[in-house]
C-alpha positions as CSV (number, residue, x, y, z in Angstrom):
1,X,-15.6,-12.0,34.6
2,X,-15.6,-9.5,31.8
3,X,-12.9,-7.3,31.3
4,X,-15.2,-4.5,31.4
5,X,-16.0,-5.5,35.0
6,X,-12.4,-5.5,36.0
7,X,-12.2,-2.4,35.5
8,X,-15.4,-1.0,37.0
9,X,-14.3,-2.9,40.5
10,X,-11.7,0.2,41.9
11,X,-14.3,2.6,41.3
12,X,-17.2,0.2,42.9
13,X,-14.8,-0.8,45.7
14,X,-14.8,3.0,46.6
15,X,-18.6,3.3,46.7
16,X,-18.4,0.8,49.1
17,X,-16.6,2.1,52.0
18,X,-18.2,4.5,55.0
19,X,-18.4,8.0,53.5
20,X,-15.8,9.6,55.5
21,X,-12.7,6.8,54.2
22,X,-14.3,7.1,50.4
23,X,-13.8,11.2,50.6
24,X,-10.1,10.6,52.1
25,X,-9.3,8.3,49.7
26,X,-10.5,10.0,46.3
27,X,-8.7,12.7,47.7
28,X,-5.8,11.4,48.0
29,X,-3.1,13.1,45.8
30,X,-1.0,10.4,44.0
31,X,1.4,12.9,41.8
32,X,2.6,16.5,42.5
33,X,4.2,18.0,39.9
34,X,5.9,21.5,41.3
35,X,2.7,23.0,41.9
36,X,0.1,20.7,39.8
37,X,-1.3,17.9,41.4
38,X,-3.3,14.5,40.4
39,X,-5.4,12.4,42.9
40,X,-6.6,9.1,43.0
41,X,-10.1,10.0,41.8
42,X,-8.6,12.2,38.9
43,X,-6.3,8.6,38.2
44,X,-9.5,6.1,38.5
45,X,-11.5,8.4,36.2
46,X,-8.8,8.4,33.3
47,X,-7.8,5.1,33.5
48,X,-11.5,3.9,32.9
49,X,-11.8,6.1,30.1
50,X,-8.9,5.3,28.6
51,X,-9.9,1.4,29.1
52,X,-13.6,1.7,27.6
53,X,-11.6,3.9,24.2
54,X,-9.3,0.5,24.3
55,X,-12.2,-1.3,23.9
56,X,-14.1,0.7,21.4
57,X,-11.1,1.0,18.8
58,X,-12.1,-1.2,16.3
59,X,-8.9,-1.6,14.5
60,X,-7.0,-3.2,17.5
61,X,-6.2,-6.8,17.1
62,X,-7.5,-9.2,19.8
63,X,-3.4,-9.4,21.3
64,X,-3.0,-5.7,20.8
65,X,-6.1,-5.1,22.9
66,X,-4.7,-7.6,25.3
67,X,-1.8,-6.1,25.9
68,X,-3.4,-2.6,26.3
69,X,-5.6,-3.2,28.6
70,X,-2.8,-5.0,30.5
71,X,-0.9,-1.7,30.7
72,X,-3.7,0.6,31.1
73,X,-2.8,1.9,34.8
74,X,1.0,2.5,33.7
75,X,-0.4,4.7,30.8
76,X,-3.1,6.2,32.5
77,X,-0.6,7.6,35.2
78,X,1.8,8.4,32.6
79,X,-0.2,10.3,30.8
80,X,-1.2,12.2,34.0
81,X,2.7,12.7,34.7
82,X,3.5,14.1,31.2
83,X,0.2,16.8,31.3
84,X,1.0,17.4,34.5
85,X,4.9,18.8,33.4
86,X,3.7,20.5,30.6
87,X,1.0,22.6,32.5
88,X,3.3,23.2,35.2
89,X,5.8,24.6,32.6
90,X,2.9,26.6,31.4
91,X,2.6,28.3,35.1
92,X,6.1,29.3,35.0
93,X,6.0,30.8,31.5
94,X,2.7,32.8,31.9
95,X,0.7,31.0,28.8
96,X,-2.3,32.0,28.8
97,X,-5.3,31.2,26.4
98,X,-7.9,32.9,25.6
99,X,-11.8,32.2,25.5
100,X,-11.6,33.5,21.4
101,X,-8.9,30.7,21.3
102,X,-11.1,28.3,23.2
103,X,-14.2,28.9,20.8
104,X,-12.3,29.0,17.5
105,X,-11.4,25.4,18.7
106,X,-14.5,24.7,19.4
107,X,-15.5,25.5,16.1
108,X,-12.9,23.6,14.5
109,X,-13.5,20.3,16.3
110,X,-17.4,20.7,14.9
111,X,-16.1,21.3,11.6
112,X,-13.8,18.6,11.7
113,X,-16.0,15.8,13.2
114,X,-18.7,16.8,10.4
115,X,-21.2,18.6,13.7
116,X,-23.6,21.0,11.8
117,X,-25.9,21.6,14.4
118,X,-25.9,22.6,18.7
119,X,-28.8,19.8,19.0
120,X,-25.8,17.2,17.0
121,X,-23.1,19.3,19.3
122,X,-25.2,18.0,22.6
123,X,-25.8,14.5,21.2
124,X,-22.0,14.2,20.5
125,X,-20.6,15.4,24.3
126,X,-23.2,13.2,26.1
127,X,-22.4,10.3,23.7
128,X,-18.4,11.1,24.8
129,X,-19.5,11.3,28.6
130,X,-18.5,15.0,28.3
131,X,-19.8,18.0,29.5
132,X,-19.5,21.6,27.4
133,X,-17.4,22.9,30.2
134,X,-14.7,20.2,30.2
135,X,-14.4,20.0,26.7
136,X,-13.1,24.0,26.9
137,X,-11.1,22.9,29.6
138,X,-9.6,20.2,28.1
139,X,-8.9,22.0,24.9
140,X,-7.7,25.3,26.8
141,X,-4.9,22.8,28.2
142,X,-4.2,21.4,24.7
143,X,-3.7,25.1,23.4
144,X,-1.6,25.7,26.1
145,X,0.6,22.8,25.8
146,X,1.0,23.5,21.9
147,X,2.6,26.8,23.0
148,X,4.3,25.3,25.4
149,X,6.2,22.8,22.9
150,X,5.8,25.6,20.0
151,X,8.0,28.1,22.2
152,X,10.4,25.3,23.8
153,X,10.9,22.5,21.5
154,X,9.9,22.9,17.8
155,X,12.2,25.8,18.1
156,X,15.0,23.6,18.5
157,X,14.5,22.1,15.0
158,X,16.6,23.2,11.9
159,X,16.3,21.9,8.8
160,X,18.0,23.4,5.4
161,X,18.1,22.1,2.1
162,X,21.4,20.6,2.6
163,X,20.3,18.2,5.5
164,X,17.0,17.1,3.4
165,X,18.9,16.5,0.3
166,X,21.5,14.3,2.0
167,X,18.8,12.5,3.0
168,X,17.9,12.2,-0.3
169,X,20.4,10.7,-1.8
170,X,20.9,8.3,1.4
171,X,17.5,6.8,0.3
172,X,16.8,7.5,-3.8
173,X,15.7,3.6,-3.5
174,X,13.3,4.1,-1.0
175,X,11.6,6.9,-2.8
176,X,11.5,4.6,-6.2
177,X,7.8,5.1,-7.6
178,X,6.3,1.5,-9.8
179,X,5.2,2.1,-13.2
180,X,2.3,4.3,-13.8
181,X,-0.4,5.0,-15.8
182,X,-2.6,8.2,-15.7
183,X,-6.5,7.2,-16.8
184,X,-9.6,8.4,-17.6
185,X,-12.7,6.5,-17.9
186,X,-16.6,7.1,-19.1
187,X,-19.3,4.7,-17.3
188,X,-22.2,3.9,-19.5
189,X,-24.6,3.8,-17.1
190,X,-27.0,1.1,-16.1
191,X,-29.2,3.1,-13.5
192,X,-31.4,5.8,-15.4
193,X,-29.3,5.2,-18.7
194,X,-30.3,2.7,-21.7
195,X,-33.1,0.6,-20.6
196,X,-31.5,-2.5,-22.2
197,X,-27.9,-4.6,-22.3
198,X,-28.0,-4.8,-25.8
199,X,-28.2,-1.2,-26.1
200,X,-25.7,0.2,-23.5
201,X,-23.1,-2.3,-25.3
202,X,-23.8,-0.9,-28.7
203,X,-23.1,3.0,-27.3
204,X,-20.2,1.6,-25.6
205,X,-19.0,0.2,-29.3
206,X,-20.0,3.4,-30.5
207,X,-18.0,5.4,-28.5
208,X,-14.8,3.2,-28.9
209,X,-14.8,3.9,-32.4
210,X,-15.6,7.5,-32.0
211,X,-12.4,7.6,-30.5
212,X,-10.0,5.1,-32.8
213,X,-11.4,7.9,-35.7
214,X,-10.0,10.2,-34.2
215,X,-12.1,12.1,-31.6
216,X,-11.5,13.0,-28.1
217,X,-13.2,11.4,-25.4
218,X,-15.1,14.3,-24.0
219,X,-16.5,14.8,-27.5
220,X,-17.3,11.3,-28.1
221,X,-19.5,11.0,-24.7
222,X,-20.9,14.8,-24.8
223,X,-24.1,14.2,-26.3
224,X,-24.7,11.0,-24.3
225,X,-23.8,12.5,-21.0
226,X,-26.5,15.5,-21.5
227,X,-28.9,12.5,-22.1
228,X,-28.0,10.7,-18.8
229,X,-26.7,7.9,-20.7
230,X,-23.3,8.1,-19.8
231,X,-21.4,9.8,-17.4
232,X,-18.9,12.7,-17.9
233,X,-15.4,12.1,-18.5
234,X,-13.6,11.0,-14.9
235,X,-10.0,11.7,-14.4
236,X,-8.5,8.6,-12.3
237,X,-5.4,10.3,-12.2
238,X,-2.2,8.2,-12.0
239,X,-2.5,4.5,-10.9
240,X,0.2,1.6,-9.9
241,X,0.1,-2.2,-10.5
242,X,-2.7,-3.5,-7.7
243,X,-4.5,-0.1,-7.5
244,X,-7.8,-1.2,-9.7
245,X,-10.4,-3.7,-9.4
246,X,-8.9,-6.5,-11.4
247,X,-11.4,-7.2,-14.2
248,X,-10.1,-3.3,-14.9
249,X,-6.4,-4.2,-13.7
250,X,-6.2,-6.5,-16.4
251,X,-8.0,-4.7,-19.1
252,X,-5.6,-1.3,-18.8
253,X,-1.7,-2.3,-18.5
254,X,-1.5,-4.0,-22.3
255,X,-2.9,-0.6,-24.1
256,X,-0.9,1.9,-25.3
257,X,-1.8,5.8,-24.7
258,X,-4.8,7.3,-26.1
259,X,-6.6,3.9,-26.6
260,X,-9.6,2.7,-24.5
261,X,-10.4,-0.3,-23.1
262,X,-12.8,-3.2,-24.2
263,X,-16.1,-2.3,-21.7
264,X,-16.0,-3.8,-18.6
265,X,-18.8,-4.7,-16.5
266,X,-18.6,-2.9,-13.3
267,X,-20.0,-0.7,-10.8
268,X,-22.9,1.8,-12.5
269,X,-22.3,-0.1,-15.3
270,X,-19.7,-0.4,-18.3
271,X,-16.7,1.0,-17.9
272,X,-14.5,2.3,-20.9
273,X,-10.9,3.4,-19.6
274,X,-8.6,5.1,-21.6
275,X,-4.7,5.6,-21.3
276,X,-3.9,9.4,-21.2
277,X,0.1,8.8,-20.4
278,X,2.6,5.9,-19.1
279,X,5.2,6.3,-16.7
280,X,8.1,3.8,-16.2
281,X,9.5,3.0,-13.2
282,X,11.6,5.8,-11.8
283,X,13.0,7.4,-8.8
284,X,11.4,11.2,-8.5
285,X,13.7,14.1,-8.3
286,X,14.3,15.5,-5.4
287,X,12.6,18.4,-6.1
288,X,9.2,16.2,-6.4
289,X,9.4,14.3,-3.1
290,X,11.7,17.8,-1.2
291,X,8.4,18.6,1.0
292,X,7.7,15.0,1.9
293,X,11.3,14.5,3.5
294,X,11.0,17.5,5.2
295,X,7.9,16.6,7.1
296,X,8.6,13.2,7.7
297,X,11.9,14.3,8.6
298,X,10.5,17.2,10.7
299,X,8.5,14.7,12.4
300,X,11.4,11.9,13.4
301,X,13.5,15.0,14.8
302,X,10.4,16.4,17.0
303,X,10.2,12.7,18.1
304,X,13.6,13.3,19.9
305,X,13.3,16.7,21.2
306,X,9.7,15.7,22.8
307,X,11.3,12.8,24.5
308,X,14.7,15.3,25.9
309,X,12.4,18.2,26.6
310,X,10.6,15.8,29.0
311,X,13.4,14.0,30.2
312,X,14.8,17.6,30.9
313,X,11.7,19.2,32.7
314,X,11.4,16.4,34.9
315,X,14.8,16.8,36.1
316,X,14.1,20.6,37.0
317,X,10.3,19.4,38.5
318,X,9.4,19.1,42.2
319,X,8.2,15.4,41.9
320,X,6.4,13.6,44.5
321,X,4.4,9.9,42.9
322,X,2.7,7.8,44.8
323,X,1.5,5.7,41.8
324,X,-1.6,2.8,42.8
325,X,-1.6,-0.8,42.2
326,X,-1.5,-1.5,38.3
327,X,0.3,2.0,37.6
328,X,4.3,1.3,39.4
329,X,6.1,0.8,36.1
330,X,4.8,4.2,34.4
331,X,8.0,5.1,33.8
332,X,8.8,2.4,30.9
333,X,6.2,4.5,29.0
334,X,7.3,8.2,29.7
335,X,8.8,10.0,26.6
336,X,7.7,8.9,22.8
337,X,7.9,5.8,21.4
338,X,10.7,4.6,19.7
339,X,10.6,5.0,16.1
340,X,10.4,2.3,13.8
341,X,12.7,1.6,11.0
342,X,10.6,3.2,8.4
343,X,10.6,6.4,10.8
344,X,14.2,6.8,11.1
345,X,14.9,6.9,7.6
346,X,12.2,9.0,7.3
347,X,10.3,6.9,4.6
348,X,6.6,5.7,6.4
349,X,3.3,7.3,5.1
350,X,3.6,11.3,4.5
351,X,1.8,13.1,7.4
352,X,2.1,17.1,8.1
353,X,3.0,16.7,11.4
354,X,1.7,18.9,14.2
355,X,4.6,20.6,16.3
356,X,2.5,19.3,19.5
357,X,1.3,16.4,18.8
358,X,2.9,12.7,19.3
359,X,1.7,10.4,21.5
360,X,1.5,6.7,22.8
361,X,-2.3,4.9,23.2
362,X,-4.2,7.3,25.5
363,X,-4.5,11.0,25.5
364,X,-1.4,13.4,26.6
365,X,-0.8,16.8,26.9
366,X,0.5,16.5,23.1
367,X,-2.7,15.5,21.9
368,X,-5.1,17.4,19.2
369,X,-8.2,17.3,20.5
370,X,-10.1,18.8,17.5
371,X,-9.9,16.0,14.4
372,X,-11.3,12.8,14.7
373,X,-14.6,10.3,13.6
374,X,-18.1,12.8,12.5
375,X,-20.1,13.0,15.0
376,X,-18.3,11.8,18.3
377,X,-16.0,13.5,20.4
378,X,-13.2,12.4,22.3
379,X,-13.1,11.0,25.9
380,X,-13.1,13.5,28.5
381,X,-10.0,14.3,30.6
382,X,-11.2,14.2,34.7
383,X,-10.1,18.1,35.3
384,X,-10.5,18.9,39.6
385,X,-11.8,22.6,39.6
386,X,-11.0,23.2,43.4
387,X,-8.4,20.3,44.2
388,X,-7.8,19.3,47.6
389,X,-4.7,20.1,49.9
390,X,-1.3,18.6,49.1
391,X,-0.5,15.6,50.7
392,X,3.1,14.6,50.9
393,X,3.7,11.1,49.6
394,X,7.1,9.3,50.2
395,X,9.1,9.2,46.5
396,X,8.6,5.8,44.8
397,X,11.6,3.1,44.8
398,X,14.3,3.9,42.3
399,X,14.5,0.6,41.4
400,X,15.1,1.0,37.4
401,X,12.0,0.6,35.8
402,X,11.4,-2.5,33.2
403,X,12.8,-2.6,29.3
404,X,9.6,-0.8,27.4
405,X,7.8,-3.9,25.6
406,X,8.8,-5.0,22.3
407,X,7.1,-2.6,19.6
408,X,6.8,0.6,21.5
């Protein structure tokens, strides 16, 4: 049996009993969060659309995917729990968003998933399993969370120069750049250029000793590059040891600055690179790498408040969970991740972090909904427009909940 079918059975199993039980049952509320409330329908629905996104994710390992899929239910009703806090805190402090806010989102998300058109807007939603109306929704709740954690937690993070600076000097090592080389190069071009080998190596020749006498390499390509037999100068920019293909690799690090190389077959064509500057190894000055730790370390920090403000809100919350089969251990998962290594010393890849968003696999109320792949859309959050009346559920068993698995 596939693991697709697995987890098509819950919702099949329900189709399958007397009208009457299957209304009762989808009804059934399985969280209450002060005044917010989930059911088992709301549940099924995001847990099999965060399983199918499992699947889909093409960057998973096969183990990774595994493992997932394995927890699925504990992060589908965690991520229920968490949105369910957050909107409930939104209640309380009268957020409100507007439908201007609603549409400029909109109009972000097109522009960011590369969506020119309403006809590529409608192909996108149904290809997401998402109607126009619950992607508003869902993004009205995204806004609202943002000002949520804008007013409540990214409040609560200080930085000054003094902090980023001692961290710094903590880690000069880590911020040690390898030896450099800023490069330019001019393709002789084999498409639409000189019909012949022999004669796109002779203007290659030609322009190598064009610039040993003495002349630039914009001038030495001009005339060729208004013919469409070369192209215009291209700045590379600065490179380290691994960053080129390596028949240019080898070709570059032996020249000194202002030479070019021998031409090298490639790409388009032959390649002439030339050495604008060379860079030793160094560490950069903190003025150069200031704004990096500052994000980064902007990011670690919101990490921590996220995880408290939660911790704290669920203290002051009117919590009734009733969690189903496959979802008892939710608990491991509530709060962020722990960071790795990298992330406490604030040294992984630079990111401008988003004061809302951090999340584990899934969607939470943390989430920006508006960036992602051209032309497809997130999947949809289940959103119950008229939700049914509370029913009480007993508290789960406070039985301490399981050690997180290794890695998250």
């Amino acid at each position: 049996m596939t693991t697709k079918r697995l987890f098509a059975l819950p919702l099949l199993f329900l189709l399958l009993l007397p009208a009457a039980l299957r209304a009762e049952l989808v009804n059934k509320v399985v969280l209450r969060v002060n005044d917010q409330i989930a059911t088992l329908y709301d549940y099924e629905q995001r847990r099999a659309g965060m399983a199918q996104e499992i699947l889909r994710q093409q960057d998973l390992g096969d183990e990774e995917r595994r493992q997932l899929l394995s927890q699925v239910g504990e992060l589908a009703f965690k991520d229920m729990f968490e949105e369910l806090l957050i909107e409930s805190r939104a209640e309380q402090l009268g957020v409100e968003v507007s439908d201007t806010q609603v549409d400029q989102q909109v109009g972000q998300m097109k522009q960011n998933f590369g969506i020119e058109t309403d006809e590529q807007f409608e192909a996108a939603l149904a290809q997401s399993g998402m109607t126009a109306p619950q992607l508003r929704e869902r993004l009205r709740r995204d806004l609202r969370a943002r000002e949520v954690m804008g007013r409540e937690v990214q409040s609560r993070i200080n930085l000054d120069e003094d902090d980023l600076r001692r961290l710094y000097q903590k880690n000069r090592e880590e911020f040690r750049q390898p030896e450099q080389l800023q490069l330019r190069e001019v393709v002789v071009l084999e498409e639409g250029g000189l019909p012949t080998a022999e004669e796109r190596a002779a203007l290659a020749a030609g322009i190598q000793q064009s610039v040993a006498g003495g002349k630039s390499l914009a001038d030495a390509v001009a005339e060729h590059a208004q013919k469409g037999h070369t192209s215009n100068v291209i700045d590379i920019g600065w490179v380290s040891p691994g960053d080129l293909d390596p028949s240019l690799e080898s070709a570059v690090w032996k020249l000194a600055p202002g030479t070019l190389t021998e031409p090298v077959a490639g790409r388009g064509g032959l390649h002439l690179l030339q050495v604008v500057e060379r860079r030793e190894a160094r560490v950069p000055a903190f003025a150069e790498v200031q704004e990096q730790i500052r994000m980064r370390e902007q990011r670690r920090r919101m990490q921590d408040e996220v995880a408290s403000y939660m911790a704290e809100l669920e203290k002051k919350s009117l919590i009734v969970a009733e969690p189903p089969p496959g979802a008892e251990g939710f608990r491991r998962f509530l709060g962020t991740r722990p960071p790795t290594e990298d992330e406490r010393l604030g040294l992984n890849e630079a990111a401008t972090p988003n004061p809302a968003v951090e999340m584990n696999p899934g969607t939470t109320p943390m989430q920006d909904s508006t960036s992602g792949e051209p032309g497809a859309l997130p999947e949809p959050r289940p959103t119950t427009n008229t939700p049914p009346p509370v029913i009480e559920a007993p508290p789960p068993a406070s039985d301490e909940p399981p050690p997180p698995p290794p890695g998250r």
